[in-house]
PDB file of N, CA, C and O in Angstrom:
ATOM      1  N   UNK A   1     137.721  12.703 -64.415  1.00  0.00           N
ATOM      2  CA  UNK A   1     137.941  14.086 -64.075  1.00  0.00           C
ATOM      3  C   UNK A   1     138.704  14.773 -65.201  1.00  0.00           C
ATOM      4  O   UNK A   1     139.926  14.691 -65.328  1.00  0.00           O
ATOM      5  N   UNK A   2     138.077  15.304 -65.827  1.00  0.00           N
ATOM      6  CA  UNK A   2     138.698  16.961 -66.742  1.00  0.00           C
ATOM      7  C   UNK A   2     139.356  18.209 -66.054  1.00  0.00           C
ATOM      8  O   UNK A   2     138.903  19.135 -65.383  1.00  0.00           O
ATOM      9  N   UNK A   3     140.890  17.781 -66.590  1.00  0.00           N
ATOM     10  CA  UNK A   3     141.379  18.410 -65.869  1.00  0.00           C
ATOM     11  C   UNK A   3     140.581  20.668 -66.232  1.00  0.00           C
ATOM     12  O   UNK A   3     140.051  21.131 -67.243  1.00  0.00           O
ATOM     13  N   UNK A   4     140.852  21.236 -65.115  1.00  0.00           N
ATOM     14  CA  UNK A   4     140.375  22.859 -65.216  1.00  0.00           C
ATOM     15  C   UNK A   4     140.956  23.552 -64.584  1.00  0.00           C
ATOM     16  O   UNK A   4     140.445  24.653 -64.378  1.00  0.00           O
ATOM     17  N   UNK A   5     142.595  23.179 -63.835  1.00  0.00           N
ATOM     18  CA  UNK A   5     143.339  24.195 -63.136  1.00  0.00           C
ATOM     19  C   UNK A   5     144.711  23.778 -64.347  1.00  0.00           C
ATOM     20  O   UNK A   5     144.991  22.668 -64.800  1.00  0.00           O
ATOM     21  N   UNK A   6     145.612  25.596 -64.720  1.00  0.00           N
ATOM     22  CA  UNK A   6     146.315  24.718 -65.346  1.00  0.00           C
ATOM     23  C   UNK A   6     147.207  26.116 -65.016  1.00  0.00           C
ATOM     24  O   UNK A   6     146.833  27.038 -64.290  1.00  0.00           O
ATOM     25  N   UNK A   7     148.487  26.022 -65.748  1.00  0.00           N
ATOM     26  CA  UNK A   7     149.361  27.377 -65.805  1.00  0.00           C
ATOM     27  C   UNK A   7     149.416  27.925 -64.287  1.00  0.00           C
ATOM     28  O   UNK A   7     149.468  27.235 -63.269  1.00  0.00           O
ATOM     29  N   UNK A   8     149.397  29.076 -64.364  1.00  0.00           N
ATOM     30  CA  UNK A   8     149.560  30.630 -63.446  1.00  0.00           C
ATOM     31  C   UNK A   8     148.479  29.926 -62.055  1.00  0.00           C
ATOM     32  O   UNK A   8     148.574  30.132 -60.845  1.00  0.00           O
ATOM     33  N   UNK A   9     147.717  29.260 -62.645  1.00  0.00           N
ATOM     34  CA  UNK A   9     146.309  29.054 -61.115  1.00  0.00           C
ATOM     35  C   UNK A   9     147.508  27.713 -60.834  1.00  0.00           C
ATOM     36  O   UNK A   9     148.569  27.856 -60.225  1.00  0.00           O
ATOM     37  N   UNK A  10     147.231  27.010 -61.173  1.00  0.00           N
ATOM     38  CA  UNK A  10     148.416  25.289 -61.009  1.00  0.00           C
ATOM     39  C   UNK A  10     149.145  25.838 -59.841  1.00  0.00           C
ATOM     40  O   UNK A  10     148.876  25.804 -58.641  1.00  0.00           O
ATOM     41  N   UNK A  11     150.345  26.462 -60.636  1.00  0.00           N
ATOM     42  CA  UNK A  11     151.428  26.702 -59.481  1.00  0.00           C
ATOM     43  C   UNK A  11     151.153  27.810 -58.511  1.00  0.00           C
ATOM     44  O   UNK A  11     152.134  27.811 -57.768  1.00  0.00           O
ATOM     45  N   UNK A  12     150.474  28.586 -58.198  1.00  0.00           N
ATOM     46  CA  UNK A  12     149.973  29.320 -57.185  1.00  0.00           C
ATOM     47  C   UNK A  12     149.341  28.523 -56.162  1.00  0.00           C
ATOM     48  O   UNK A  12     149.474  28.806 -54.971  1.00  0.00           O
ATOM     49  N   UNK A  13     148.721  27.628 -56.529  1.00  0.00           N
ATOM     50  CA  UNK A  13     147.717  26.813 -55.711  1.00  0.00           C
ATOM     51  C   UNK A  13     148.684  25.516 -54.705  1.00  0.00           C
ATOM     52  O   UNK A  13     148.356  25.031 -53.622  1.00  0.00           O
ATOM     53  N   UNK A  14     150.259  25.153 -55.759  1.00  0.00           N
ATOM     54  CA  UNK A  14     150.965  24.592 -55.152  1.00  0.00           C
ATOM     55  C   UNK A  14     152.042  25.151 -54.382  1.00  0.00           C
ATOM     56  O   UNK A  14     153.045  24.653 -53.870  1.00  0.00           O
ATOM     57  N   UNK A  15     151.618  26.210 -54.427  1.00  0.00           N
ATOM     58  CA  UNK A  15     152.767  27.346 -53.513  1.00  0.00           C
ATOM     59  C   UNK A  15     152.466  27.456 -52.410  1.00  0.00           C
ATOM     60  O   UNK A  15     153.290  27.255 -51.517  1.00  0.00           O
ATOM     61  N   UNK A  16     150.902  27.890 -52.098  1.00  0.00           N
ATOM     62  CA  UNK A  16     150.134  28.389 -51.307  1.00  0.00           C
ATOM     63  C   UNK A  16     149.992  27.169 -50.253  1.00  0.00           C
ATOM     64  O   UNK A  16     150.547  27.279 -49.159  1.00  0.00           O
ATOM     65  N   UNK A  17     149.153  25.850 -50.618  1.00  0.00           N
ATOM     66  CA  UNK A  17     149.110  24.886 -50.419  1.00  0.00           C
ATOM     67  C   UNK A  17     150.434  24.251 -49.945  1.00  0.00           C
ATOM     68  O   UNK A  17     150.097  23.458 -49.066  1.00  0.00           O
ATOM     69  N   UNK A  18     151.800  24.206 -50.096  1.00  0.00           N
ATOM     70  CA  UNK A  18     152.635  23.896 -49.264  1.00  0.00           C
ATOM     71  C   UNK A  18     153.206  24.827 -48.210  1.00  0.00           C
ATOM     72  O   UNK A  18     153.671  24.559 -47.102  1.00  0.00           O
ATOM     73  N   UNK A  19     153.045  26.052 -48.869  1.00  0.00           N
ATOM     74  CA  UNK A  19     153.557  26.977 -47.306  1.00  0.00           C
ATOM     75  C   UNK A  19     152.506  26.833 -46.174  1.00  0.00           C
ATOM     76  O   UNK A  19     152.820  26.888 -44.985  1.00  0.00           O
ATOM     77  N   UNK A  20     151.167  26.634 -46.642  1.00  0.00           N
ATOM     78  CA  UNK A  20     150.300  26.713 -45.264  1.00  0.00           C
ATOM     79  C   UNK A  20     150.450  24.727 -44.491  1.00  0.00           C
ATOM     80  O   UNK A  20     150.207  24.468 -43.312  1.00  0.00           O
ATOM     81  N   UNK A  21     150.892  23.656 -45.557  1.00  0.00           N
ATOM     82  CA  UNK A  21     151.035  22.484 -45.076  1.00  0.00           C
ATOM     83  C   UNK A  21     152.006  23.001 -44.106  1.00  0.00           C
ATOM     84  O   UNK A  21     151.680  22.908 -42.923  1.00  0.00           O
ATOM     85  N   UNK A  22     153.136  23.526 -44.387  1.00  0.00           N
ATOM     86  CA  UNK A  22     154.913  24.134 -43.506  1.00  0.00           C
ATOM     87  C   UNK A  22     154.384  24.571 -42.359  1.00  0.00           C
ATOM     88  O   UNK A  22     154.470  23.996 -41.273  1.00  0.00           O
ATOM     89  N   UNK A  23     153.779  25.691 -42.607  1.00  0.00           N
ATOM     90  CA  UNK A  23     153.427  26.253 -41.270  1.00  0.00           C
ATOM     91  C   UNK A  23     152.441  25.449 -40.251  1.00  0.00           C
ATOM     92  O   UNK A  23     152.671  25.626 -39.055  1.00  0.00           O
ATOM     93  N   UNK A  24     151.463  24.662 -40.572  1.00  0.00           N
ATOM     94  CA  UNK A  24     151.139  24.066 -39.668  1.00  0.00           C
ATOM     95  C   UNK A  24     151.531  22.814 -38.733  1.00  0.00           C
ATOM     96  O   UNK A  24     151.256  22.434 -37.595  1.00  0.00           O
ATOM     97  N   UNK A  25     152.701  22.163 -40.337  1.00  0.00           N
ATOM     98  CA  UNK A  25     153.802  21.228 -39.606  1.00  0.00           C
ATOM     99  C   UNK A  25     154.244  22.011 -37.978  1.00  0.00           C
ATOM    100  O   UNK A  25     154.007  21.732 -36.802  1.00  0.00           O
ATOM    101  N   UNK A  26     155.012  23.125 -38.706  1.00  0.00           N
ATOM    102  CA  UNK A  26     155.845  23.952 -37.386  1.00  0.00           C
ATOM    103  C   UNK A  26     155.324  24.541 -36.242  1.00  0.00           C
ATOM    104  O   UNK A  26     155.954  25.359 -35.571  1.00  0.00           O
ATOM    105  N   UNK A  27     153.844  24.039 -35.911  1.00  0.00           N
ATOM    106  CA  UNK A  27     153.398  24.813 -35.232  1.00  0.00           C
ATOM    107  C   UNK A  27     152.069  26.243 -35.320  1.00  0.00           C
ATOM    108  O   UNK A  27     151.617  26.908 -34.387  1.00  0.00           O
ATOM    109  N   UNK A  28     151.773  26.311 -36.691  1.00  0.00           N
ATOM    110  CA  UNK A  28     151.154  27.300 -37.239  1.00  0.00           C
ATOM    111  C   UNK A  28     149.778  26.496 -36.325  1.00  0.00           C
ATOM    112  O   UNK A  28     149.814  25.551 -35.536  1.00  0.00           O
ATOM    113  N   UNK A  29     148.647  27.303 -36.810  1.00  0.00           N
ATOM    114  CA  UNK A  29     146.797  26.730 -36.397  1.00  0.00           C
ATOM    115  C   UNK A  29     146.887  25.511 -37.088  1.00  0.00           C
ATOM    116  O   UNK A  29     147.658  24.966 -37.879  1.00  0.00           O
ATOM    117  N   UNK A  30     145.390  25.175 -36.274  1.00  0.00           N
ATOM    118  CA  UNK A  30     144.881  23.877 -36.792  1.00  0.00           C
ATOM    119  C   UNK A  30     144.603  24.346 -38.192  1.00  0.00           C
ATOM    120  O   UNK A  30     145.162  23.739 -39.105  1.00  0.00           O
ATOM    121  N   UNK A  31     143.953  25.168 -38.420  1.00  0.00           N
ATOM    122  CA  UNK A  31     143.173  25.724 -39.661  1.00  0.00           C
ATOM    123  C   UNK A  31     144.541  25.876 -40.938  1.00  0.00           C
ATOM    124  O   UNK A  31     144.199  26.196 -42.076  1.00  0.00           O
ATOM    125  N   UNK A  32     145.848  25.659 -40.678  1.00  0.00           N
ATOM    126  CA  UNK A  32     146.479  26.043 -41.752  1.00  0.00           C
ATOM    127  C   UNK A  32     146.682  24.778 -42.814  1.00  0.00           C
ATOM    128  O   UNK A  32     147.180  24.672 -43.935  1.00  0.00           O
ATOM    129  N   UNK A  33     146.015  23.844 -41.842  1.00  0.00           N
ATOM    130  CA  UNK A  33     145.798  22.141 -43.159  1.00  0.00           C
ATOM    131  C   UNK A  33     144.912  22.294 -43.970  1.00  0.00           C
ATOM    132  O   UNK A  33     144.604  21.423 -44.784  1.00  0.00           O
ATOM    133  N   UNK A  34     144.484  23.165 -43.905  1.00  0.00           N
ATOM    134  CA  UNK A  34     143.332  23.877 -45.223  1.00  0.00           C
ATOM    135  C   UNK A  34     144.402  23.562 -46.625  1.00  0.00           C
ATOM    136  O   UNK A  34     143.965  23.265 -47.737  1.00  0.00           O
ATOM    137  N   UNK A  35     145.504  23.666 -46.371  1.00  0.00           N
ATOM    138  CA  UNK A  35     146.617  23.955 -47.689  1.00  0.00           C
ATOM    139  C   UNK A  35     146.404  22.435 -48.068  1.00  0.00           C
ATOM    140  O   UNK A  35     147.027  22.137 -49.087  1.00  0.00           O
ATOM    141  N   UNK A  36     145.806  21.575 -47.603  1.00  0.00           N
ATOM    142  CA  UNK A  36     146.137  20.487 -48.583  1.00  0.00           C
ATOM    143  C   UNK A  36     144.961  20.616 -49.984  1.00  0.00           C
ATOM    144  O   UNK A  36     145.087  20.317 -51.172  1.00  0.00           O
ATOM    145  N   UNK A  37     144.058  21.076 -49.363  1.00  0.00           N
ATOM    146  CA  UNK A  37     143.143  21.486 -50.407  1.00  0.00           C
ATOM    147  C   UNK A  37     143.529  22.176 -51.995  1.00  0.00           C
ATOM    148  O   UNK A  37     143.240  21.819 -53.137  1.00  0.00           O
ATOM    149  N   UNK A  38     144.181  23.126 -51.540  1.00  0.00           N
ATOM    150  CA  UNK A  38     144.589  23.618 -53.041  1.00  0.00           C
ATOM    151  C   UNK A  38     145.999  23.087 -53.340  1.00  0.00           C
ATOM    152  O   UNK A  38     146.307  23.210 -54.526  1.00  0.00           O
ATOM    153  N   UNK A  39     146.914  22.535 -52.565  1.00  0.00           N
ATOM    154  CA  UNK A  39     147.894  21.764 -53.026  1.00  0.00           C
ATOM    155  C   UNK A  39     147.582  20.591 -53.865  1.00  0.00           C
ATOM    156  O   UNK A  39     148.256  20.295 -54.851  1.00  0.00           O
ATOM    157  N   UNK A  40     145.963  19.550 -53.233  1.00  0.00           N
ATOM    158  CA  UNK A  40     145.652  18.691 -54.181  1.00  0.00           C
ATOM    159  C   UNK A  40     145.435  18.509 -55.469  1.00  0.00           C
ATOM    160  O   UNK A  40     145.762  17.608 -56.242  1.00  0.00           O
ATOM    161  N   UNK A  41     144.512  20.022 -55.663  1.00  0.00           N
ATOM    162  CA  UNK A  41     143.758  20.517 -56.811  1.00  0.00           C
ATOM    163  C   UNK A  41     145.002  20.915 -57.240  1.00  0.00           C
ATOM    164  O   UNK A  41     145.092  20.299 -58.302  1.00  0.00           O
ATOM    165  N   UNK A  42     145.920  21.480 -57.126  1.00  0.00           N
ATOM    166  CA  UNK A  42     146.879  21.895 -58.214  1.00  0.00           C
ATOM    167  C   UNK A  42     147.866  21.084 -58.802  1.00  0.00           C
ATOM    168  O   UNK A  42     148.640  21.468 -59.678  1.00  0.00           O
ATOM    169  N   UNK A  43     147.816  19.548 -58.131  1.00  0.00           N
ATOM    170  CA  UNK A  43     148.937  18.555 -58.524  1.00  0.00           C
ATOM    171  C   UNK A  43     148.095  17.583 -59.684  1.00  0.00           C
ATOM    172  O   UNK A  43     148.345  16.812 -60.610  1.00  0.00           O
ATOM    173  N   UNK A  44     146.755  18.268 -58.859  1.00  0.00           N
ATOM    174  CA  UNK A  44     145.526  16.642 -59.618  1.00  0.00           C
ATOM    175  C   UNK A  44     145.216  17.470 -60.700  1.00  0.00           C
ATOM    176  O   UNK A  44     144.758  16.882 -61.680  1.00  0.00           O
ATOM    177  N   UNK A  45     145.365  18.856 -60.791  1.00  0.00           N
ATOM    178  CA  UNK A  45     144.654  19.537 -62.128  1.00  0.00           C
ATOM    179  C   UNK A  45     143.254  19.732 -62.019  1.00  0.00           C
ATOM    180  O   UNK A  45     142.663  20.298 -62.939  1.00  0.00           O
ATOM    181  N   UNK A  46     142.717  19.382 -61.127  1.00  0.00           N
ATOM    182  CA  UNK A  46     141.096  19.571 -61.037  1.00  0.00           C
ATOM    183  C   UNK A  46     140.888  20.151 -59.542  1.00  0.00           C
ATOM    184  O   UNK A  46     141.522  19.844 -58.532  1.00  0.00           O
ATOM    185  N   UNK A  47     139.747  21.141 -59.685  1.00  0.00           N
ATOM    186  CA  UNK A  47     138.981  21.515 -58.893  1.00  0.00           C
ATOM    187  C   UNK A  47     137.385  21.366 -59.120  1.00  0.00           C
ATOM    188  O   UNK A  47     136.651  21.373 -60.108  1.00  0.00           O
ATOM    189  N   UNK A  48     137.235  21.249 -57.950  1.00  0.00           N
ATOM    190  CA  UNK A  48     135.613  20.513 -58.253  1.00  0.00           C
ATOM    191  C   UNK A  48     134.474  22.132 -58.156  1.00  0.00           C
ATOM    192  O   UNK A  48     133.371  22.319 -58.669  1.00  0.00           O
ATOM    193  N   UNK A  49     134.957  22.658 -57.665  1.00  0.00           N
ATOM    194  CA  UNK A  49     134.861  24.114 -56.908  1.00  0.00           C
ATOM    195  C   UNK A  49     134.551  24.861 -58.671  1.00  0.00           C
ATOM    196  O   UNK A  49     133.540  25.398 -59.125  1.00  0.00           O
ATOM    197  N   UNK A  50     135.655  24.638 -59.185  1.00  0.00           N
ATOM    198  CA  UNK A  50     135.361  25.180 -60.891  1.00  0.00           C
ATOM    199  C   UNK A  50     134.605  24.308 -61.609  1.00  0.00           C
ATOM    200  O   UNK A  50     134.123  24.711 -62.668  1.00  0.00           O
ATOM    201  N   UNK A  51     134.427  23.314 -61.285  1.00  0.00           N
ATOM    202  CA  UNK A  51     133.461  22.875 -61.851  1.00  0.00           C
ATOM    203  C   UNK A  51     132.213  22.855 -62.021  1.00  0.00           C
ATOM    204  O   UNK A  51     131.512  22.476 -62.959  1.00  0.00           O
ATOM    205  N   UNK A  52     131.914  23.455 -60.679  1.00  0.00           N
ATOM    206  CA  UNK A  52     130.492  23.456 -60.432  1.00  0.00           C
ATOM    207  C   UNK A  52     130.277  25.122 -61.021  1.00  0.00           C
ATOM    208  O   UNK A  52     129.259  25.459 -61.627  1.00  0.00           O
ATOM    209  N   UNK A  53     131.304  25.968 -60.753  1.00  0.00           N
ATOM    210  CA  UNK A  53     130.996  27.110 -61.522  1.00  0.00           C
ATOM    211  C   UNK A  53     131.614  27.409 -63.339  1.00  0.00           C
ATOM    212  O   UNK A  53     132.080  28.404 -63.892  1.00  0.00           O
ATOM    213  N   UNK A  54     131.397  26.382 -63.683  1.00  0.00           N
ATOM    214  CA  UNK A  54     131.751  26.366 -64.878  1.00  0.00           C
ATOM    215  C   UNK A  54     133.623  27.039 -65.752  1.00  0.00           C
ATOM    216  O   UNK A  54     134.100  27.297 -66.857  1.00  0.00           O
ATOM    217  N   UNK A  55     134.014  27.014 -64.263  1.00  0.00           N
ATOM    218  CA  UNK A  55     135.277  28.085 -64.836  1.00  0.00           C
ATOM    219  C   UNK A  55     136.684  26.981 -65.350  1.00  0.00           C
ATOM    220  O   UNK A  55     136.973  25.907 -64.824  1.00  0.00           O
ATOM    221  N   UNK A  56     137.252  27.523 -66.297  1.00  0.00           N
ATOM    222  CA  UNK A  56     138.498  26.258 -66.808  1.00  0.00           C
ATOM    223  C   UNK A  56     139.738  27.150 -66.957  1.00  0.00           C
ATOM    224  O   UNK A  56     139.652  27.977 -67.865  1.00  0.00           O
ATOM    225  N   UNK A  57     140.799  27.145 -66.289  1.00  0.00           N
ATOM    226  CA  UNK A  57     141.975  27.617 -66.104  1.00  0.00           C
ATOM    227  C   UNK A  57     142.855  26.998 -67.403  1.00  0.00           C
ATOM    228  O   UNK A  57     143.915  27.591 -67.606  1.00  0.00           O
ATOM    229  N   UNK A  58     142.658  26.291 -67.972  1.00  0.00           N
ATOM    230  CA  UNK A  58     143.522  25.324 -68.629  1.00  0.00           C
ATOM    231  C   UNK A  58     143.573  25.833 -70.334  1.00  0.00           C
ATOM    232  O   UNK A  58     142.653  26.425 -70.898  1.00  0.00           O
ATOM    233  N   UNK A  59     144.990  25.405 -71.016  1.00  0.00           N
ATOM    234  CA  UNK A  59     144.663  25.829 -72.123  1.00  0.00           C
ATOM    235  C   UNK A  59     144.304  25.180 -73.092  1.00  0.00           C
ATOM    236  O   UNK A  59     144.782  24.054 -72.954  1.00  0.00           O
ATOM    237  N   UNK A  60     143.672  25.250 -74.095  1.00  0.00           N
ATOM    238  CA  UNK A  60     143.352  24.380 -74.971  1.00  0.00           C
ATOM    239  C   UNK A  60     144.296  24.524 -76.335  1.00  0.00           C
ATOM    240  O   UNK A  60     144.125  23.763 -77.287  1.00  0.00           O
TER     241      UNK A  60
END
């Protein structure tokens, strides 16, 4: 895997991705475990999602 999330997308994705993990800990919807999704992609550096659309967040 090549990494394609990097900078400004990275930590947004791990922001987002733990407040919606929080809230569903506490009670939030079923639907707010969606956050592990972009919490993954932003720790692992890859999204598969950009990959398939050719897009690379990362700097060279």
């Amino acid at each position: 895997m090549k990494a394609n999330v990097g900078g400004f997308d990275k930590g947004v994705r791990v922001v987002v991705g733990a407040l919606l993990i929080g809230w569903a800990i506490v009670g939030g919807p079923v639907w707010a475990w969606i956050g592990v999704v972009p919490l993954a992609t932003g720790l692992f550096n890859f999204c598969p999602l950009y990959r398939l659309l050719g897009v690379n967040t990362c700097k060279r």
